[in-house]
C-alpha positions in Angstrom: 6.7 -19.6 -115.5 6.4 -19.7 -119.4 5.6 -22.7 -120.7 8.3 -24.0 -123.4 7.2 -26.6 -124.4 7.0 -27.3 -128.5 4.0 -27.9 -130.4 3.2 -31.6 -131.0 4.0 -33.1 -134.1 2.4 -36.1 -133.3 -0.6 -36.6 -130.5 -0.3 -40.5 -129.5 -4.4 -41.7 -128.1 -3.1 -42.4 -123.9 -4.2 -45.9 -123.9 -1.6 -46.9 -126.9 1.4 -44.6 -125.6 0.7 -46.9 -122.4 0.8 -49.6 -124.4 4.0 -48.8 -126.8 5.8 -48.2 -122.9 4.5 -51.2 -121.4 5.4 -53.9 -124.1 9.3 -52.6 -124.9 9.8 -52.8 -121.3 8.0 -56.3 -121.0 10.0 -57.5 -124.1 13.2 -56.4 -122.4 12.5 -58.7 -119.3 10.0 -56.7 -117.0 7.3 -58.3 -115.9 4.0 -57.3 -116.8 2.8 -55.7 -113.6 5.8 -53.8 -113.3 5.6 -52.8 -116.6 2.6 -51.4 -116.6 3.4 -49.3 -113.2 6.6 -47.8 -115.7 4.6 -47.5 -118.2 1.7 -45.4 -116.5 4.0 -42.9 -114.7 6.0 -42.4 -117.7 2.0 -41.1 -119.3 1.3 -39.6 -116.3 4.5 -37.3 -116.9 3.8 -36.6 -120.5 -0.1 -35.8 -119.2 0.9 -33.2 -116.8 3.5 -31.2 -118.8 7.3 -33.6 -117.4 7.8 -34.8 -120.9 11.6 -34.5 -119.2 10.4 -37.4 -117.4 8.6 -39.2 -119.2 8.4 -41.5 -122.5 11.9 -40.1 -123.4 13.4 -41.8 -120.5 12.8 -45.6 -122.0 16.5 -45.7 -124.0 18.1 -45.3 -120.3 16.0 -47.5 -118.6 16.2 -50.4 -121.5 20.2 -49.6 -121.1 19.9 -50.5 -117.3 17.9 -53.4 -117.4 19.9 -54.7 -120.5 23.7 -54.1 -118.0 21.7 -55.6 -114.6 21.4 -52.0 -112.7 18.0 -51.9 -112.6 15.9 -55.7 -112.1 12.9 -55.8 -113.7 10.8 -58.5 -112.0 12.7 -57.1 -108.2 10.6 -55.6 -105.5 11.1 -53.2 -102.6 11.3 -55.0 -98.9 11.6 -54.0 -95.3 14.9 -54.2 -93.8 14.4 -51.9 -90.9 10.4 -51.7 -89.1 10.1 -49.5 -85.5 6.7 -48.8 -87.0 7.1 -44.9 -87.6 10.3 -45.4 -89.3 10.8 -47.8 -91.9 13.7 -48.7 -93.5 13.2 -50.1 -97.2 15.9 -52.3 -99.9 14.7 -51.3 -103.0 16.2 -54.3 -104.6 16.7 -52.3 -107.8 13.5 -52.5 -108.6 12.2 -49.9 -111.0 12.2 -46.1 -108.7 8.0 -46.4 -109.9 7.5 -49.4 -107.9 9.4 -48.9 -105.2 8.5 -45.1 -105.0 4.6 -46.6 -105.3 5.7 -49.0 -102.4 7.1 -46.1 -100.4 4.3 -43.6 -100.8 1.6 -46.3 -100.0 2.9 -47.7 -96.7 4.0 -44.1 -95.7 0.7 -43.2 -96.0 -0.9 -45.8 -94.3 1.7 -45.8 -91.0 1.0 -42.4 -90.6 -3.0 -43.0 -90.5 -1.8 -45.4 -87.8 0.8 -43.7 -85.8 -0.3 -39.9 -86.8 3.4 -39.3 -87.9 6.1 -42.3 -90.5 9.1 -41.5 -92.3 10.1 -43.9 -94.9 14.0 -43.9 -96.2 14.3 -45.6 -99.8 17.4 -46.9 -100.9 19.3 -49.1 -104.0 15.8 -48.8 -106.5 15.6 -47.8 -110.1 15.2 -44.2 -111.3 12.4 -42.3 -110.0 10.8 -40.9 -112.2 8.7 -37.9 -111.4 8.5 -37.2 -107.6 5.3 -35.3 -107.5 3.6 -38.5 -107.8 4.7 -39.6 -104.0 2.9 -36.6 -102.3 0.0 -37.0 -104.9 -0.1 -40.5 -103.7 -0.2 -39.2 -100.1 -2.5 -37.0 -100.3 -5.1 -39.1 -101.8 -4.7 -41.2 -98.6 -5.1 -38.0 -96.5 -1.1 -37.6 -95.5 1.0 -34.4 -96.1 4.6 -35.4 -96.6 7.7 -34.0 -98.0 10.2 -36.0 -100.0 14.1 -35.7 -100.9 15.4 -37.9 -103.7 18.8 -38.3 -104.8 20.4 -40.4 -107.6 23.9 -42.3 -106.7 26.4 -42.7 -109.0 26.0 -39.5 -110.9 28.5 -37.1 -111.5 27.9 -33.9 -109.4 25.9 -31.5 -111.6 25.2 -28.7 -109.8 27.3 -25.7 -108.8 27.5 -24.5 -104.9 27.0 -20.5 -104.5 29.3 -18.4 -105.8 31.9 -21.6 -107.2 32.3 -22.7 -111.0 32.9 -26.4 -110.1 30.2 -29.0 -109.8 30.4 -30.1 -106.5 26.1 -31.4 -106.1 23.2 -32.7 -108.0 20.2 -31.9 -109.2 18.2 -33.7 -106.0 14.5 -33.4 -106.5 12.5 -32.7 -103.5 8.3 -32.7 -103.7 5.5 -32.0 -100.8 2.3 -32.4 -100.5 -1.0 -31.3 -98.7 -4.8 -33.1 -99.3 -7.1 -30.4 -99.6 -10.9 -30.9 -99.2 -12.4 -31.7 -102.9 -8.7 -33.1 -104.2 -7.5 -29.8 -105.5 -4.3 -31.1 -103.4 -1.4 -29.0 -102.9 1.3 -30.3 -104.8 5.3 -29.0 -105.1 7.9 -30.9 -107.2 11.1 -29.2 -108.0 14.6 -29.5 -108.7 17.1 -27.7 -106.0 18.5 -26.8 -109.4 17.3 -23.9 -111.6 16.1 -26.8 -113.8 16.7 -30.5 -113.7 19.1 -32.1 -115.8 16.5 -33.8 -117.6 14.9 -30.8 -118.1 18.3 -29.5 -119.6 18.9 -32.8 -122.1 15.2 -32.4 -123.4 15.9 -28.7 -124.1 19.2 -30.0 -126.1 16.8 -33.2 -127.6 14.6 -30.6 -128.8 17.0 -27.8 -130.5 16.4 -24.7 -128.1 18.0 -22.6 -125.9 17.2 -23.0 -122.1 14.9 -19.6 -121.0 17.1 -18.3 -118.4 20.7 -18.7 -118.4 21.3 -21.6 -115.9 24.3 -22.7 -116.7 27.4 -22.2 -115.1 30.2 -23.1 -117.4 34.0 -24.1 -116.3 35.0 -20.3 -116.4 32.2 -19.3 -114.5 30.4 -17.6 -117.2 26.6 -18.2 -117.6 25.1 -20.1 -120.3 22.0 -20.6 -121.6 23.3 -23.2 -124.3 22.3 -26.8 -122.9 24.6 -28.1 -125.2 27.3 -26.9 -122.3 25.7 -29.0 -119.8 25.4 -32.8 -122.6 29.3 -32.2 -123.3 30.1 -31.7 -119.9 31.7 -28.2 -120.1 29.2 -26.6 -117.7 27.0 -27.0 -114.7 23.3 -25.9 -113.3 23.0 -23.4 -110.6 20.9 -24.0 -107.5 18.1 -21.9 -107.7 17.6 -19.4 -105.7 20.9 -17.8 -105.0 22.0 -18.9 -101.4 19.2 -19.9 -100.0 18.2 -22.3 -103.0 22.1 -23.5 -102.5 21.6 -24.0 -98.7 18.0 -26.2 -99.6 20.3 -28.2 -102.4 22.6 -29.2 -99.2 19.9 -30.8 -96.7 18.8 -32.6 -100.3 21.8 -34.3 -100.5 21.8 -34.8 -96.7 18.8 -36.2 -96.4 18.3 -37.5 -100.1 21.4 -39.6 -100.0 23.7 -40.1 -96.7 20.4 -40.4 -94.4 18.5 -43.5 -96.4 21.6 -45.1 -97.6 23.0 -48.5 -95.8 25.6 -50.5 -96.6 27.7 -50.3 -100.4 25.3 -48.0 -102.5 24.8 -49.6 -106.2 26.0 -47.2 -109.0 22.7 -45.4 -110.5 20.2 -45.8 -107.9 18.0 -43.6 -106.5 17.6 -43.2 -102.8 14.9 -41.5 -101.2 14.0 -39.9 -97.8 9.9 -39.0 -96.9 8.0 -38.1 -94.3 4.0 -38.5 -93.6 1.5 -36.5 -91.7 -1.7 -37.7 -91.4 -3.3 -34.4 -92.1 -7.0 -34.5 -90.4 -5.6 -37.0 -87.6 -2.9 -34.6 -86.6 -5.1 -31.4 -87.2 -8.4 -32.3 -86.8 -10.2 -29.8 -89.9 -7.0 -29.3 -91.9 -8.3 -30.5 -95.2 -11.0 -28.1 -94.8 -8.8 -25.3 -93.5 -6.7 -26.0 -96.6 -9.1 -26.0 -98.8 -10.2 -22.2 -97.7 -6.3 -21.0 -97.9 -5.7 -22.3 -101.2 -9.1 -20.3 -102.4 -7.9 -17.1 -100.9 -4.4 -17.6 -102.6 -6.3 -17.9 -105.9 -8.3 -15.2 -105.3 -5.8 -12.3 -105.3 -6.1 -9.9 -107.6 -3.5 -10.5 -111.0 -0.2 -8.7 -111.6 -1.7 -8.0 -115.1 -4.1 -9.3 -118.0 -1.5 -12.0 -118.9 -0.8 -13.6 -115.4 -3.0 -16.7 -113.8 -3.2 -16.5 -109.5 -2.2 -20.2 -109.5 -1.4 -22.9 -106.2 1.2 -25.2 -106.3 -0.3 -28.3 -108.7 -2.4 -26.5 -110.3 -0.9 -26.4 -113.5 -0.1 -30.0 -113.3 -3.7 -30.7 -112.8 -4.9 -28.6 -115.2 -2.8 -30.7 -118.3 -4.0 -33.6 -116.7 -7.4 -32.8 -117.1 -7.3 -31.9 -120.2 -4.6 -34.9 -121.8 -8.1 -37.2 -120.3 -10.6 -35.0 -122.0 -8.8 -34.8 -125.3 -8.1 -39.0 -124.9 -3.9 -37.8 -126.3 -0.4 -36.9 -125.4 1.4 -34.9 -127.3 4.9 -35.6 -128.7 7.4 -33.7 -130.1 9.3 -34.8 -133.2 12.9 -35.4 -130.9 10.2 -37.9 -129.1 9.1 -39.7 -131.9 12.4 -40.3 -133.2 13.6 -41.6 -129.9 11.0 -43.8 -129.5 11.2 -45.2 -133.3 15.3 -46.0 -133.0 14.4 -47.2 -129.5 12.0 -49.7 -130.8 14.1 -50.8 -133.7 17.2 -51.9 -131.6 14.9 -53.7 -130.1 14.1 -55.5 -132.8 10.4 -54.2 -132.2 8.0 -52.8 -135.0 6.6 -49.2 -134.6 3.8 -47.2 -136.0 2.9 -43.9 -135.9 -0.8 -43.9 -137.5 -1.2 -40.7 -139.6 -4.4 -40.2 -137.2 -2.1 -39.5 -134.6 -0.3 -36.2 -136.7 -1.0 -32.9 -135.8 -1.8 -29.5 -137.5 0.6 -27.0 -137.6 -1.2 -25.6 -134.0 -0.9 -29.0 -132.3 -4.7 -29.9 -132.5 -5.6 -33.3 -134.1 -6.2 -32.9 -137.8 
């Protein structure tokens, strides 16, 4: 996949984007610890190439703690234990620290019981879901996840219709792999998220591929027809993408829901594998695929054999050897009126600019 993103016009050091993130939302209400949880997955986004998910999503979640959907000082709890299936409140905590919470204890019941599933219901906004199978795998577990937001209108057009009728349900998996290369898939059932779509409109371009199916059923590559509501995503990959985008909202959303569901949660449904217990090896085993995977010969001079997380891992590593994270101009100015309704100062040192080729100057 190309990579679209803009050059950096401004290439914030990681400890004071963390910082700038942390102290708006602790200002707002959020306690610290929480804060800080936010605050780090929101960098962590930025850092492996989500900027769709990351420091751009503070306005929305300042809206919701300022209008009582999302608590900032709540926590996740247990409603429902049989030991290998856990039920959890998310309390409408922040979708960080509840997803943390989630991806922790999954992990660990299924070091116990070889096999947990976890359902997630009534937290915050998510954030990026490939951090719950990263999570997992670190702790040795494969597990698949299926998120879903409530509330939302229906973005995303079933095969062959013109009418939102589903959403943009993220779903993520994960394998360890001896070493921590782990293997690591987070995707939208859509042909892009509709984050993904509102940064493209943030940021003045078109979308690469025309994934927009607007009211008369025409395609669009204009994400402006997606903010004003006049079209919708497809699911990716024609009819079997659509038929994957079903069992997201299935399991995403009816499955892990109980009760009323609060308007502009997240619900989510995971299970955990405890990957050497179950398979005694695996890790190993894995580790062996993935290199054979790699290996294959490229389509041409210009492509890169990749694994799933690969590329995620790569812009990690180099966001922590260059000490920055790179913002876009749409970024900066999101974050400078978001500061100032806050009544908060902000300052964008001229050390943090960047040349015209995105290095530091």
């Amino acid at each position: 996949m190309a990579d679209d993103r803009l050059a950096p016009e401004w290439l914030i050091p990681l400890e004071e984007a963390r910082h700038l993130a942390s102290s708006i939302l602790t200002a707002a209400g959020t306690s610290p610890a929480h804060a800080s949880i936010v605050a780090e997955h929101l960098v962590e986004a930025e850092m492996t190439g989500h900027s769709s998910h990351g420091l751009r999503l503070l306005p929305m979640y300042l809206r919701r703690l300022a209008n009582g959907e999302v608590s900032g000082t709540a926590s996740p709890t247990i409603i429902q234990d049989s030991g290998s299936i856990v039920f959890v409140e998310g309390n409408r905590a922040f979708g960080q620290v509840a997803g943390d919470f989630c991806a922790r204890l999954g992990a660990e019941r299924a070091g116990k019981n070889g096999i947990c599933a976890v359902a997630l219901s009534n937290s915050g906004h998510l954030g990026r879901n490939g951090r719950w199978p990263e999570i997992a795998a670190d702790a040795g577990a494969i597990s698949i996840h299926f998120a879903h937001g409530v509330g939302g209108e229906p973005n995303v057009v079933p095969y062959g219709a013109r009418e939102a009728r589903l959403r943009s349900c993220p779903v993520a998996m994960g394998a360890p792999v001896a070493g921590g290369e782990h293997v690591i898939l987070d995707f939208s059932v859509a042909e892009l998220s509709g984050n993904s779509v509102r940064l493209a409109f943030e940021e003045g371009r078109r979308l690469e591929h025309a994934s927009l199916i607007r009211r008369d059923g025409s395609s669009s590559n204009d994400p402006a027809d997606f903010v004003r509501g006049d079209g919708a995503i497809a699911a990716f990959g024609g009819y079997k993408g659509y038929g994957i985008a079903v069992f997201a909202e299935l399991l995403g959303s009816l499955l892990p829901r109980h009760g009323v569901a609060t308007l502009n949660t997240n619900s989510m449904f995971s299970i955990y594998i405890a990957a050497d217990d179950t398979r005694p090896g695996f890790q190993a085993a894995a580790d062996a695929f993935m290199r054979e995977i790699r290996s294959a010969a490229p389509r041409n001079e210009d492509c890169i054999v990749t694994a799933p997380g690969d590329r995620a891992r790569r812009r990690r590593e180099e966001a922590l050897r260059k000490g920055v994270i790179g913002a876009s101009a749409a970024l900066a100015k999101t974050l400078r009126e978001t500061f100032r309704q806050a009544g908060l100062a902000i300052e964008f040192a001229e050390s943090w600019r960047a040349s015209e080729n995105g290095r530091p100057r």
